[in-house]
N, C-alpha and C positions, 0 to 999 in steps of 0.2 A: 771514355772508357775504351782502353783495346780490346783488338779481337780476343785475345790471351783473356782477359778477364774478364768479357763477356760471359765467354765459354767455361769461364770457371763460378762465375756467378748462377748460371744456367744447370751446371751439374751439380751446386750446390743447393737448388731448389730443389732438383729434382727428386722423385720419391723413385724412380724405378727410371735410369739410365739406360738406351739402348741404343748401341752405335750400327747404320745401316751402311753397306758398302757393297759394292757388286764386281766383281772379277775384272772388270774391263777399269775400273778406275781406281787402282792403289795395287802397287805393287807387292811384292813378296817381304820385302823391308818393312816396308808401312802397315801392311797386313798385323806383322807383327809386333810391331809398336802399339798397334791400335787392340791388339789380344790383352797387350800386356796393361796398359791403361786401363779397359774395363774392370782386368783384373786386381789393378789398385784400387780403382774403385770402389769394387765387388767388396770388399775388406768393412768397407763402413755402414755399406746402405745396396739394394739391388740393383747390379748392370750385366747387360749382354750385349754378344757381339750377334746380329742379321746377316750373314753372307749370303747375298743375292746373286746367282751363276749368270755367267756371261750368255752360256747357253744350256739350253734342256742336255744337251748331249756332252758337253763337256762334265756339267755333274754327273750325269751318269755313268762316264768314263773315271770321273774321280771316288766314285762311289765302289763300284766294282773292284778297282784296283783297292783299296781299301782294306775290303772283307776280302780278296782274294788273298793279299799278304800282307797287309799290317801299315801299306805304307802308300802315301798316294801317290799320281803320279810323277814320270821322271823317276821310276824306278827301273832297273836295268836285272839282266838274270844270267850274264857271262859268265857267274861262277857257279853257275847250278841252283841259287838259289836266292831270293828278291834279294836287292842291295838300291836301298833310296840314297840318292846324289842329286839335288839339285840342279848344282852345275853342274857336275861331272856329264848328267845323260841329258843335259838341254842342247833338242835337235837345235835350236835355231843359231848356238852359240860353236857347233861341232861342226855345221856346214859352211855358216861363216870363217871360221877358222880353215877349214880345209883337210881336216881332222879324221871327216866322212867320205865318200867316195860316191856314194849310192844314197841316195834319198827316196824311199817307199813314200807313197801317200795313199792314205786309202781312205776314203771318206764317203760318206752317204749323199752330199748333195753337192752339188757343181761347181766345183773351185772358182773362184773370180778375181780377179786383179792380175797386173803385172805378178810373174816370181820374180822374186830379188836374185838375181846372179851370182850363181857361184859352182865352184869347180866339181859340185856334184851333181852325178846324171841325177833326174827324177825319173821314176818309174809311176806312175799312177792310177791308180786305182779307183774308178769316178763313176757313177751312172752320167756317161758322156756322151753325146751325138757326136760330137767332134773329137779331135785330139784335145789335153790338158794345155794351155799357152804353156809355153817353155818345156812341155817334158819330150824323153828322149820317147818312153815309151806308154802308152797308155791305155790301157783294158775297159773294157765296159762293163761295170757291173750293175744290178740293182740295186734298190733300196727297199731296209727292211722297212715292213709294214707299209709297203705301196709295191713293188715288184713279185717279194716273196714274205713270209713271215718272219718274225724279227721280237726283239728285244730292246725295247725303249725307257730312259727315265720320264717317268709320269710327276709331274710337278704338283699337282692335286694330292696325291697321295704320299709325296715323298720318296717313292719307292718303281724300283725297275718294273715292266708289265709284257707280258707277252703285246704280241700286237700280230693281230691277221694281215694277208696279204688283202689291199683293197683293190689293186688292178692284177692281180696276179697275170706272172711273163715270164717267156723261158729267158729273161737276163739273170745270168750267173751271181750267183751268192760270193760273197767277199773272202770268205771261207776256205771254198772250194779254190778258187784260183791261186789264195796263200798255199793252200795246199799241196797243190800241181807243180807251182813254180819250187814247194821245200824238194819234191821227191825228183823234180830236174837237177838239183843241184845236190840229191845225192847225201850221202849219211853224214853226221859231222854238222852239219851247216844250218841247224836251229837249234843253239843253247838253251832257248827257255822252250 
């Protein structure tokens, strides 16, 4: 027997069909292939799709964006108002291209790896003791819920949660310094 009809033998036993997959292994294609299949399924007998996130924080980043404007992320706000593009606002495909100039990073915990080169400066945003490998320029900030308080997705609950500072530090909030750097560069120069 093939894999093919394994797999079809398999979903024809079954009473309640559930496809698991997790962010890091199937793409945006696949993803959707894999929605649409349950959803044939779903037609005769019960199926669902498990999306298991890559990380606490990336769901919660796709979470927010969401209920904030309807649309996850890879959503852009140049015209005043959300507009979801795939590709259009995928950083990794605008730097490689050359498209971008400036690459912000701002993240909660410590960048690692080679960056892949290319013609945009990085600015970075890090709770860093050192400079970011590769960037031009790079800030030290905390992290919520160990620096300062913060905002976290809780995987127990499904749902965003306050979170106290546990070492509380005068390291600058992510916030403040976006901040600082909007009001250097003056009116005009943050569309969303």
């Amino acid at each position: 027997m093939s894999g093919l009809e394994t797999f079809a033998a398999a979903v024809e036993g079954a009473h309640f069909v559930v496809f698991v997959t997790s962010g890091t292994g199937l793409d945006a294609l696949a993803l959707e292939m894999l929605q649409g299949l349950a959803d044939d399924i779903g037609r005769s007998r019960r199926a669902a799709t498990l999306f298991l996130p890559a990380s606490e924080a990336g769901w919660g980043s796709t979470l927010a964006s969401g209920w904030m404007t309807g649309f996850p992320l890879r959503t852009g706000f140049q015209r005043s108002m959300p507009e979801y593009d795939p590709w259009r606002f995928a950083a990794e495909r605008m730097l490689a291209s050359g498209e971008a100039d400036t690459h912000l990073l701002v993240t909660a915990s410590t960048p690692r790896g080679a960056r892949r080169r290319t013609r945009a400066a990085l600015i970075a945003l890090a709770p860093a003791e050192a400079p970011v490998n590769g960037a031009a320029v790079t800030m030290a900030i905390g992290r919520p819920g160990v620096d300062h308080a913060g905002v976290a997705y809780a995987a127990r609950t499904g749902t965003l949660q306050a979170v106290p500072a546990a070492k509380p530090s005068a390291a600058a909030e992510a916030a403040a310094v976006l901040g600082e750097i909007a009001a250097a560069l003056g009116d005009g120069a943050w569309p969303c």
